[in-house]
GUGUKE-500307 format. One record per residue (C-alpha): x, y, z; residue in one letter; residue number from 1. Coordinates in Angstrom, 2 decimals, padded with zeros to 5 digits, m for minus. Each point is the difference from the previous one (the first is absolute). Example, Ala and Ser with C-alpha at 12.3 -4.5 7.8 and 13.67 -1.06 7.14 Angstrom:
<node xx="012.30" yy="m004.50" zz="007.80" aa="A" i="1"/>
<node xx="001.37" yy="003.44" zz="m000.66" aa="S" i="2"/>
//
This chain:
<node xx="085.04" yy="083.66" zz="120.76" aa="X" i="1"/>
<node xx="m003.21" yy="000.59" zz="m002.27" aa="X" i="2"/>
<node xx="m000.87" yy="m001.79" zz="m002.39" aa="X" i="3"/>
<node xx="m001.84" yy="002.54" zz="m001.99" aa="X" i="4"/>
<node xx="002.54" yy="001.23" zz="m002.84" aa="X" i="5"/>
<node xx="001.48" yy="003.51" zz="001.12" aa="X" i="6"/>
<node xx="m000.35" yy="003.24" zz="m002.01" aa="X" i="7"/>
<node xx="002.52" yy="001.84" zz="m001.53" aa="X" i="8"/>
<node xx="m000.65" yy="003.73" zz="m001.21" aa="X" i="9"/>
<node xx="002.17" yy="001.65" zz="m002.36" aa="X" i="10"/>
<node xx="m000.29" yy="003.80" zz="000.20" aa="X" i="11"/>
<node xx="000.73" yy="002.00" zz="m002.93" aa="X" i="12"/>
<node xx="002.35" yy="002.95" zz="000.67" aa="X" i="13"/>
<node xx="m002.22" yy="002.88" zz="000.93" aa="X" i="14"/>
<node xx="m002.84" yy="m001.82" zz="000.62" aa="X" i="15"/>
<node xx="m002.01" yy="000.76" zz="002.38" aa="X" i="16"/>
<node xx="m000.57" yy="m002.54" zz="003.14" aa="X" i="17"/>
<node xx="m002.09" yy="000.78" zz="003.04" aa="X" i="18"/>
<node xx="002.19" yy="000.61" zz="002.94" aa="X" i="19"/>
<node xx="m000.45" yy="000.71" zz="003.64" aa="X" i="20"/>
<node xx="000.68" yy="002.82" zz="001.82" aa="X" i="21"/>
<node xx="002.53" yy="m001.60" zz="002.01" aa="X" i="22"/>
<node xx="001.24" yy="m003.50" zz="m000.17" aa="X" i="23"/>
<node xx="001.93" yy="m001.92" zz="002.79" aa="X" i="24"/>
<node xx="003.14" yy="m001.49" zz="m002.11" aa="X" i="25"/>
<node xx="002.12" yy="m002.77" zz="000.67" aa="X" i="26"/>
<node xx="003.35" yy="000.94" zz="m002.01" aa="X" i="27"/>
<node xx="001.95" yy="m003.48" zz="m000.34" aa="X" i="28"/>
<node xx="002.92" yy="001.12" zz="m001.69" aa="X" i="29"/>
<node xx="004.13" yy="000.39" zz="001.44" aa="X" i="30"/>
<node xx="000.44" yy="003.30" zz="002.20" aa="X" i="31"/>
<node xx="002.06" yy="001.40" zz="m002.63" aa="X" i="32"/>
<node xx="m002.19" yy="m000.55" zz="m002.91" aa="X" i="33"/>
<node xx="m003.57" yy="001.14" zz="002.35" aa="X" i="34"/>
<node xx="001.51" yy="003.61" zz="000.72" aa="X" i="35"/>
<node xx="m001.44" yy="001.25" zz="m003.16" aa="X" i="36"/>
<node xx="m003.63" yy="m001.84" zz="000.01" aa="X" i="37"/>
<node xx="m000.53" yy="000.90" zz="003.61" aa="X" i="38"/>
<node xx="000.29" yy="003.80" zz="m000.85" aa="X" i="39"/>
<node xx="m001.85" yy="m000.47" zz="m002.83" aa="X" i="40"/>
<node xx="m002.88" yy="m001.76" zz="001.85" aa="X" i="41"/>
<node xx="000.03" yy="002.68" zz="002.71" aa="X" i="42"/>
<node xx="m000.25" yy="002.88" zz="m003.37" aa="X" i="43"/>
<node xx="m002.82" yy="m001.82" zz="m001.20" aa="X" i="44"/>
<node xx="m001.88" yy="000.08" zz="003.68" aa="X" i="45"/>
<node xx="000.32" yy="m003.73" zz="000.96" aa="X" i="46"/>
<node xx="001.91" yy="m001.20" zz="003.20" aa="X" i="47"/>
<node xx="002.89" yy="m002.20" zz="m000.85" aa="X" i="48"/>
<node xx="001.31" yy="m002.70" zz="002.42" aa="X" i="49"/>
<node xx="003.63" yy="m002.00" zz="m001.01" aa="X" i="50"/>
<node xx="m000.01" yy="m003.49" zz="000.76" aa="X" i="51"/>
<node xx="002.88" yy="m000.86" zz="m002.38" aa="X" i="52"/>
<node xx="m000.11" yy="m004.28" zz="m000.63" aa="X" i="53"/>
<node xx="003.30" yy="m000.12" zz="m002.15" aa="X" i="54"/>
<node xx="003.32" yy="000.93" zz="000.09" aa="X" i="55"/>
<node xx="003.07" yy="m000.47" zz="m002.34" aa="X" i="56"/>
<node xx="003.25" yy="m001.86" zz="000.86" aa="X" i="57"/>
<node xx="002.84" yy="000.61" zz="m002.72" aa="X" i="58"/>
<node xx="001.44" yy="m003.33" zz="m001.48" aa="X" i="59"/>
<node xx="003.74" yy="m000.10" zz="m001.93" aa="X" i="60"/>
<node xx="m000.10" yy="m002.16" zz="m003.08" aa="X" i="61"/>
<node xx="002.77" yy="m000.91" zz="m001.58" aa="X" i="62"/>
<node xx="m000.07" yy="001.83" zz="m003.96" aa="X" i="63"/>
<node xx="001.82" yy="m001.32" zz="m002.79" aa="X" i="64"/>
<node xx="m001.09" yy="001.95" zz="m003.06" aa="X" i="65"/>
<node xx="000.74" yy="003.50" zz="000.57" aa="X" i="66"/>
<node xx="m001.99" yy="001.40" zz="m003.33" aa="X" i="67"/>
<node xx="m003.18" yy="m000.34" zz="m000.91" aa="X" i="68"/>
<node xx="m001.93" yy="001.26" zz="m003.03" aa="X" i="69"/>
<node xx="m003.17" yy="001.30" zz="001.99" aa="X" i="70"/>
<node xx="m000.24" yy="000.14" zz="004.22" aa="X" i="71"/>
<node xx="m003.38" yy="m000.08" zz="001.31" aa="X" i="72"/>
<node xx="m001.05" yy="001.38" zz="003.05" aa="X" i="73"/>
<node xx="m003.69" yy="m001.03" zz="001.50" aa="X" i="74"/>
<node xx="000.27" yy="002.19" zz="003.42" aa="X" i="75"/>
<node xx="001.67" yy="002.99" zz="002.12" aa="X" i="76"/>
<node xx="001.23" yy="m003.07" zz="001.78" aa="X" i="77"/>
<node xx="002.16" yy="m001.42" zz="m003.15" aa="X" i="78"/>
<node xx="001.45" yy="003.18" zz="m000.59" aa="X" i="79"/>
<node xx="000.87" yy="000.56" zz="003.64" aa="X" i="80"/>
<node xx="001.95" yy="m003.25" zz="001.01" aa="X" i="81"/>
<node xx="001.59" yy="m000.09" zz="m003.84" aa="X" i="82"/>
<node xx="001.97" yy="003.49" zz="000.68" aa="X" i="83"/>
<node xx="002.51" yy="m002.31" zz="001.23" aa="X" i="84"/>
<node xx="000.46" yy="m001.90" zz="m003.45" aa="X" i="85"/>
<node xx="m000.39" yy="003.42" zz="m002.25" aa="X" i="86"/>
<node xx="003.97" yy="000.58" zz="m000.34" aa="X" i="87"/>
<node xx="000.71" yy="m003.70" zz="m001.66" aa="X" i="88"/>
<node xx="m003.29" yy="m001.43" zz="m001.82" aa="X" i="89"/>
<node xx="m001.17" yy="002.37" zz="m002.65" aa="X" i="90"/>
<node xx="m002.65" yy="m000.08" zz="m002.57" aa="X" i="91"/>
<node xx="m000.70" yy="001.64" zz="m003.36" aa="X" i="92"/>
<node xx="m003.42" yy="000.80" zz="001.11" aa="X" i="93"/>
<node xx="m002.16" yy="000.78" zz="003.30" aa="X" i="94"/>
<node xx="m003.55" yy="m000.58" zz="000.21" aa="X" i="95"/>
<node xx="m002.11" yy="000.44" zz="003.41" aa="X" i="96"/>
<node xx="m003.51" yy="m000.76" zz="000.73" aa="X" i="97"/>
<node xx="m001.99" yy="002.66" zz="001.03" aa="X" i="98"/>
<node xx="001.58" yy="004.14" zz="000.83" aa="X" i="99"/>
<node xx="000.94" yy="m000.87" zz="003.65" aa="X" i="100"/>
<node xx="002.36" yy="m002.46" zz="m001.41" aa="X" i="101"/>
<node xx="001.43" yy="002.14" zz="m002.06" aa="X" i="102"/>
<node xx="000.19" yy="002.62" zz="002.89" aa="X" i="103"/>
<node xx="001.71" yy="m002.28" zz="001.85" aa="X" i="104"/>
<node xx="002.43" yy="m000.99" zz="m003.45" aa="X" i="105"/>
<node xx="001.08" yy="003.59" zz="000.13" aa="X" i="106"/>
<node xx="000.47" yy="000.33" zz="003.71" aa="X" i="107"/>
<node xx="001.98" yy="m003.46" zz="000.72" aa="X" i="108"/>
<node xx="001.98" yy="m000.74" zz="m003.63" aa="X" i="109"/>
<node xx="m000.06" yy="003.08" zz="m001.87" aa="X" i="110"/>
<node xx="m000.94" yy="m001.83" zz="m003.27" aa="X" i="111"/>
<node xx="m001.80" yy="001.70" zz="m002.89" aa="X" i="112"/>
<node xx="m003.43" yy="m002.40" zz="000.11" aa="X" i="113"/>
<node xx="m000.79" yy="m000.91" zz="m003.66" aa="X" i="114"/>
<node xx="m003.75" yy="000.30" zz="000.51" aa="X" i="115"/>
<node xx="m002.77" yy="m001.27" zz="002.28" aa="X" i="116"/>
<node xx="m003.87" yy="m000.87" zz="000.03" aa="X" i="117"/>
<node xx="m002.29" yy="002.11" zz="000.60" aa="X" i="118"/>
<node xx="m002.54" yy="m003.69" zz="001.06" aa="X" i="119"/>
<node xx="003.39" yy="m000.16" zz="002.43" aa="X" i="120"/>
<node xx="m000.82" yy="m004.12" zz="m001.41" aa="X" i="121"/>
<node xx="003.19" yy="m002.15" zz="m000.49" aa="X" i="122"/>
<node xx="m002.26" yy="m001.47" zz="m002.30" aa="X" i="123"/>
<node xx="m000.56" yy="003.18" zz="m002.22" aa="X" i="124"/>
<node xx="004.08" yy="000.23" zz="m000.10" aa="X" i="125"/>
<node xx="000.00" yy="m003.87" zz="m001.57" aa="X" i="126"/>
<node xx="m002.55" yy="001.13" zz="m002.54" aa="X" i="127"/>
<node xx="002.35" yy="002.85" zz="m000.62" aa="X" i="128"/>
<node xx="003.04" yy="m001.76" zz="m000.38" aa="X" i="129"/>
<node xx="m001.47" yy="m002.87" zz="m002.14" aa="X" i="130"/>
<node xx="m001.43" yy="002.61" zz="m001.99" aa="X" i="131"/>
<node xx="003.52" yy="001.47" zz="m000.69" aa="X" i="132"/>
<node xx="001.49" yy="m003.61" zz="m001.45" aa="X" i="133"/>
<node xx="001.79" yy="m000.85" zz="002.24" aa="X" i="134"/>
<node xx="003.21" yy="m002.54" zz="m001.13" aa="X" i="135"/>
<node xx="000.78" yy="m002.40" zz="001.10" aa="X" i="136"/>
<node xx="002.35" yy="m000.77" zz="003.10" aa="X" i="137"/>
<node xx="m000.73" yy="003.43" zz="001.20" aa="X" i="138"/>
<node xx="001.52" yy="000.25" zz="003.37" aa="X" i="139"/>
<node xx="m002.80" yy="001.55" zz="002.77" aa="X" i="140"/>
<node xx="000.74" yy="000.37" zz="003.51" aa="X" i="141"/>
<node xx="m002.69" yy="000.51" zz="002.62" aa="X" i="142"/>
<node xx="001.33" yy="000.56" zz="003.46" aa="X" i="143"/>
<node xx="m002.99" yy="m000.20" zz="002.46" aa="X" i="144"/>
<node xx="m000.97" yy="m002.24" zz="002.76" aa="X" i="145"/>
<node xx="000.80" yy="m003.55" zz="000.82" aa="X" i="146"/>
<node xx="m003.51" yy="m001.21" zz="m000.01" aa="X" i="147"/>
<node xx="m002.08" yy="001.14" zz="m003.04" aa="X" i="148"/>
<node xx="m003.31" yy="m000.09" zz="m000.74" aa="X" i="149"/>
<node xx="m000.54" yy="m002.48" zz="m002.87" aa="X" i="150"/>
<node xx="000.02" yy="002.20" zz="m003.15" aa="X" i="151"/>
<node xx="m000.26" yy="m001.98" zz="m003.47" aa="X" i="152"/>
<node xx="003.23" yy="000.82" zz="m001.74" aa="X" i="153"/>
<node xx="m000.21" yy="m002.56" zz="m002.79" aa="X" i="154"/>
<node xx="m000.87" yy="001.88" zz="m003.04" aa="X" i="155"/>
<node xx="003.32" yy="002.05" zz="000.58" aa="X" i="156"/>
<node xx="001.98" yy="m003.75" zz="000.70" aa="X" i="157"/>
<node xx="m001.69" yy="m000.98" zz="m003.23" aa="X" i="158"/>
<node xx="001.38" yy="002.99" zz="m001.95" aa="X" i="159"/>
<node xx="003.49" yy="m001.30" zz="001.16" aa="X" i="160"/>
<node xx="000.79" yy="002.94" zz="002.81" aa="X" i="161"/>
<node xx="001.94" yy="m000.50" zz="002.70" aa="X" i="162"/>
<node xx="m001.61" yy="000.62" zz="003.39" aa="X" i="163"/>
<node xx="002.31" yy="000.11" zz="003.19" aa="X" i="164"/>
<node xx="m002.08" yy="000.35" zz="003.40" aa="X" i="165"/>
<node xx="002.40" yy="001.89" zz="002.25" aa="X" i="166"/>
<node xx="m001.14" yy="m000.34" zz="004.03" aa="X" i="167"/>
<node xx="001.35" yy="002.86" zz="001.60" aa="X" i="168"/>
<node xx="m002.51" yy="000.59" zz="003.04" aa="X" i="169"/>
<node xx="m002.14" yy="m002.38" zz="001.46" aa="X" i="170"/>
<node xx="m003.29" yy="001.06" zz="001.66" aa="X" i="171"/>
<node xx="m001.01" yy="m001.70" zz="003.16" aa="X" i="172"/>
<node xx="m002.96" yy="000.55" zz="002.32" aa="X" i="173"/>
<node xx="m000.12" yy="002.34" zz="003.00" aa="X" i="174"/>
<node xx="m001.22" yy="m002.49" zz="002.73" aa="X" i="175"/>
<node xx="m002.38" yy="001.46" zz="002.91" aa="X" i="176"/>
<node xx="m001.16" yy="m001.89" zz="003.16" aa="X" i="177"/>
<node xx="m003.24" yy="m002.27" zz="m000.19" aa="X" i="178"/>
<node xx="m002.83" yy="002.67" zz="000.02" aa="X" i="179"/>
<node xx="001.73" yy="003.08" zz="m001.09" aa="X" i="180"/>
<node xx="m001.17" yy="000.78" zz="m003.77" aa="X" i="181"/>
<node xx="m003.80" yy="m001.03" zz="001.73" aa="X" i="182"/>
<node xx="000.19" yy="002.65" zz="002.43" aa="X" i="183"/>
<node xx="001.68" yy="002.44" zz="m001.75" aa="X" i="184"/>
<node xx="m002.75" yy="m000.09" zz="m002.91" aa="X" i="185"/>
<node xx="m002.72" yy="000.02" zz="003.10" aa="X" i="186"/>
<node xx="001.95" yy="002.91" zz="002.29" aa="X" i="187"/>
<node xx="000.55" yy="002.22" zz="m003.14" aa="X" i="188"/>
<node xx="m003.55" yy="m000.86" zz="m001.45" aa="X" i="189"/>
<node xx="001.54" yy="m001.23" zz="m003.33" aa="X" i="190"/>
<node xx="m002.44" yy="000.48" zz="m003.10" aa="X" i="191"/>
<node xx="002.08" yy="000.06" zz="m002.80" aa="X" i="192"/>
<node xx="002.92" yy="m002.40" zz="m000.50" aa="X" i="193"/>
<node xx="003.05" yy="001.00" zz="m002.81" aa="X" i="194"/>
<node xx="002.25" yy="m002.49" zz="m001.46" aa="X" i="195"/>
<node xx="003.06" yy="000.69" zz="m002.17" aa="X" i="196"/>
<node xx="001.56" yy="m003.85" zz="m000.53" aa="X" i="197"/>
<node xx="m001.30" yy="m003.64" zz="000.02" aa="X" i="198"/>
<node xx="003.02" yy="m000.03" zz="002.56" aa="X" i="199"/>
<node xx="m002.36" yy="002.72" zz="002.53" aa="X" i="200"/>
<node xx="m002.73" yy="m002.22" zz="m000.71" aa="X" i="201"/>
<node xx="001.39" yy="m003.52" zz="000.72" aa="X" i="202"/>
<node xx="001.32" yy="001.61" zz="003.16" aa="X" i="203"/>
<node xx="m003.11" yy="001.66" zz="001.32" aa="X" i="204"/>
<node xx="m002.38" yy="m003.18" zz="m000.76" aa="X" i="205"/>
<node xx="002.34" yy="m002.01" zz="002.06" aa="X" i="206"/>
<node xx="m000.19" yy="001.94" zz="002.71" aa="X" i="207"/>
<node xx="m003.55" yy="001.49" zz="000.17" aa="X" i="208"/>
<node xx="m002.22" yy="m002.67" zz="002.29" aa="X" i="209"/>
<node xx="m003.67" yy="001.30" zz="m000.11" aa="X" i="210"/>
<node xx="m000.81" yy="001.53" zz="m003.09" aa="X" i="211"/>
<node xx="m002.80" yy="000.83" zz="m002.30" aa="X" i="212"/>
<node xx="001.59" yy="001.63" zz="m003.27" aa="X" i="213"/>
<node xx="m003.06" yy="000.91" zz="m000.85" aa="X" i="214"/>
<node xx="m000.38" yy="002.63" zz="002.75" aa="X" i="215"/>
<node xx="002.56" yy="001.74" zz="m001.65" aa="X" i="216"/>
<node xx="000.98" yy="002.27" zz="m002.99" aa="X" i="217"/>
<node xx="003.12" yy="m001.81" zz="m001.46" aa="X" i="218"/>
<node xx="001.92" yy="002.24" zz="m002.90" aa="X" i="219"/>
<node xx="003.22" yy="m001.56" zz="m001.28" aa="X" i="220"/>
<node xx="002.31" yy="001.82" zz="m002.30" aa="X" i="221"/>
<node xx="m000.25" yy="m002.11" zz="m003.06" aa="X" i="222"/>
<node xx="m000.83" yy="m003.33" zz="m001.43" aa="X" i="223"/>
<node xx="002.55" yy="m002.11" zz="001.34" aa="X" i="224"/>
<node xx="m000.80" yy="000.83" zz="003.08" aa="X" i="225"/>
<node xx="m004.19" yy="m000.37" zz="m000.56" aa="X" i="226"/>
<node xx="000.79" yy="m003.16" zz="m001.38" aa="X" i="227"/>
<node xx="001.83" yy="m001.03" zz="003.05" aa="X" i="228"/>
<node xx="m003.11" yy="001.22" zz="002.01" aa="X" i="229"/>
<node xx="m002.13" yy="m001.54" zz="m002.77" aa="X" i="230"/>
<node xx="001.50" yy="m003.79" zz="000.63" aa="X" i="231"/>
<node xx="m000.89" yy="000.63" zz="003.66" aa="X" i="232"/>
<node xx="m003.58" yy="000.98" zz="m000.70" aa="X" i="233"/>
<node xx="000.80" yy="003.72" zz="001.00" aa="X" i="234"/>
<node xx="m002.74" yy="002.27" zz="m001.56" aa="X" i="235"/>
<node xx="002.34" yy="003.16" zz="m000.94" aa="X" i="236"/>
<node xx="000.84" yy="002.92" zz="m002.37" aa="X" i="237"/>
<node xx="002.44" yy="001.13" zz="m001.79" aa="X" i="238"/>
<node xx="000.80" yy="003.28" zz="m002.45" aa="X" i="239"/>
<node xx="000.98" yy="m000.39" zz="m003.99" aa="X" i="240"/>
<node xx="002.86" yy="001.89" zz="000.93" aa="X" i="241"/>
<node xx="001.84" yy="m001.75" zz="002.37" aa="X" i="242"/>
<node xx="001.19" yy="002.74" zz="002.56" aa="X" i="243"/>
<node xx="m000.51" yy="000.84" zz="003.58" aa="X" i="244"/>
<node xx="m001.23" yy="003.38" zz="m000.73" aa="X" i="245"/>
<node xx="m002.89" yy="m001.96" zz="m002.24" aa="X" i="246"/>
<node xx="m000.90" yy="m002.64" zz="003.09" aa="X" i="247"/>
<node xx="m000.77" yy="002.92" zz="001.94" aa="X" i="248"/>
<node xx="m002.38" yy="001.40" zz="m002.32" aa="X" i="249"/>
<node xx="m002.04" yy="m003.54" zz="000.08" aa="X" i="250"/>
<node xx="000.23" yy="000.84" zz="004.35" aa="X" i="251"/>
//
């Protein structure tokens, strides 16, 4: 680890940011959810190369409360592995975070999404919502995964609303022998590494043995994830607007 503070760069949308002609990517995320950023890579002249270090395991909790005032949902993932629960817990509103969630909404539940941010920041929808007045003992679901990243929910607690933290998928690493990730950034001649999750992160500094971070370009998708990368002393950048199709632009 350095001990030297690492840099974070926030690109404005349409900014311009020097770029190679061709990068070597590491893509971190699930097969199903890399598809999409692979192609796009490829469109934009880089060369692509899946390594994915997570993978999602549905879980069945046990649901009491089968209405809800406002359902939440942080990910493509939430949406996915709560198409299950659609038929019996309903909600007077939908919110997503970010337009792939609401993609996903549409393609898995078929529920009318009330709105969602264009910062794709769950912290832009609790502005929003404390903005609105919000009464108290509001009922809000928000199905997602069993282990969160720590989020400070206590201004909407304060206000009186009732959270419920539904764990409907948990995401666990994808294990390769001693050596692998090494080689594979060495074999493929690696120079840009992508991140989409703290959970790709925590799984690809556990298994990475010889590394110098700063030999590499590392983008992450937003600022959860470069603050995940921040607490490890990861130099890295993210976009404002926190989409794949904006990472690549920073490649």
């Amino acid at each position: 680890m350095y001990k030297d503070k690492p840099k974070v760069q926030i690109v404005e949308k349409g900014e311009q940011v020097e770029q190679s002609m061709q990068a070597n990517v590491l893509v971190t995320r699930q097969v199903e959810q890399a598809v999409d950023m692979m192609n796009d890579l490829s469109v934009n002249g880089h060369s692509p190369h899946l390594l994915p270090m997570i993978e999602t395991v549905e879980l069945s909790p046990i649901i009491d409360c089968k209405k809800y005032d406002i359902i939440i949902f942080t990910s493509t993932n939430a949406c996915k592995y709560f198409q299950k629960y659609n038929d019996t817990i309903k909600a007077d509103r939908y919110i997503a975070v970010g337009s792939k969630t609401a993609e996903a909404s549409k393609k898995y539940l078929s529920v009318d999404i009330d709105f969602y941010p264009e910062t794709f920041s769950m912290e832009f929808i609790k502005d929003k919502l404390l903005n609105e007045g919000l009464s108290r003992g509001t009922k809000i679901l928000l199905p997602g995964a069993k282990e969160r990243i720590y989020r400070d929910d206590s201004q909407l607690l304060e206000r009186g609303v009732e959270l419920n933290y539904l764990p409907i998928y948990e995401t666990i690493s994808v294990k390769y022998e001693k050596s692998f990730v090494d080689n594979f950034l060495l074999e493929n001649k690696i120079d840009t590494l992508t991140f989409c999750s703290p959970s790709s992160v925590k799984s690809f500094i556990k298994q990475v043995e010889d590394i110098n971070y700063k030999d590499y370009k590392v983008v992450s998708i937003g600022k959860t994830t470069s603050d995940f990368l921040n607490s490890h002393n990861i130099e890295n950048v993210y976009p404002k607007i926190y989409t794949v199709d904006e990472m690549i632009k920073l490649i």
